[in-house]
N, C-alpha and C positions, 0 to 999 in steps of 0.2 A: 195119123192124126197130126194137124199142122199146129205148129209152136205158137204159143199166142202171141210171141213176140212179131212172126211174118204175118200176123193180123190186124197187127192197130196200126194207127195211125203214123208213130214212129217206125213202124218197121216200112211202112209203101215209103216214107221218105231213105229211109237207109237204104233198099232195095235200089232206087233211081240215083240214089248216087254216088259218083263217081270214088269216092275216096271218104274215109270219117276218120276227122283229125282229132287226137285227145290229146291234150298240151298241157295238162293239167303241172299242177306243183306239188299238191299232196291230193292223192287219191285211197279212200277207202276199199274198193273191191276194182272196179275198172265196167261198172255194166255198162256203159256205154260201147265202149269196145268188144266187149260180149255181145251184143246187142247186134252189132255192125258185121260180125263176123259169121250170125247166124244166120245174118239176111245174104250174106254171101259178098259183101262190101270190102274190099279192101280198107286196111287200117295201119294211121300213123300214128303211132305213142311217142311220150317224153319218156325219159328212163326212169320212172317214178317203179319203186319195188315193185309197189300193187299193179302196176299196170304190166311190167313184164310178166308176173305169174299168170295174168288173165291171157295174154295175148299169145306166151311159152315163144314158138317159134316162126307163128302163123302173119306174121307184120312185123313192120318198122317199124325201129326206133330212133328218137335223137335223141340228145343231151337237152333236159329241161333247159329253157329258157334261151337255148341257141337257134334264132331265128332262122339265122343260114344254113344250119344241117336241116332245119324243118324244110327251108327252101328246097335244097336241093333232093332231100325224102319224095317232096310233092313230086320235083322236075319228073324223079327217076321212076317213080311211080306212074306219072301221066303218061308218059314215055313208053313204057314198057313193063302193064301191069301184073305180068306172068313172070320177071324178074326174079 
C-alpha cells in the first residue's frame, strides 16, 4: 500500500527534488522533514530539538540561523549526495 504522503501533491514535488531544506527556528514535530524523507529526498535541518528527533541520523544538520553552514550543507550535499 503506497503512503499517502508519495500521493499528493507535496510528495510528486518532494520526490523531483533535489534537496528539502528545513531552517526553521522553533519547530513542533518536523513533518516536513518527515515528509521529505519518505519520498526519498534528501534533507537539511537547523539543529532545532524537534527537528533532530524527526530526522535521528538520516540528514544534515546546521546551526539555526548560520547561513554559511546552511551554504556549505547545500554545497556538500549537491556535490556528493551518498555522503
Amino acid at each position: 500500500m503506497r503512503s499517502a504522503i508519495l500521493t499528493t501533491v507535496n510528495g510528486t514535488w518532494l520526490r523531483r527534488a533535489a534537496v528539502a531544506v528545513v531552517p526553521s527556528h522553533h519547530e513542533g514535530f518536523g513533518l516536513t522533514a518527515l515528509e521529505a524523507m519518505a519520498c526519498g529526498t534528501p534533507v537539511i535541518v537547523s539543529d532545532d530539538p524537534a527537528l533532530l528527533e524527526t530526522i535521528g541520523s538520516a540528514g544534515r544538520v546546521f546551526a539555526t540561523g548560520n547561513a554559511e553552514a546552511l551554504r556549505r550543507c547545500l554545497e556538500q550535499l549537491l556535490a556528493d549526495p551518498l555522503a
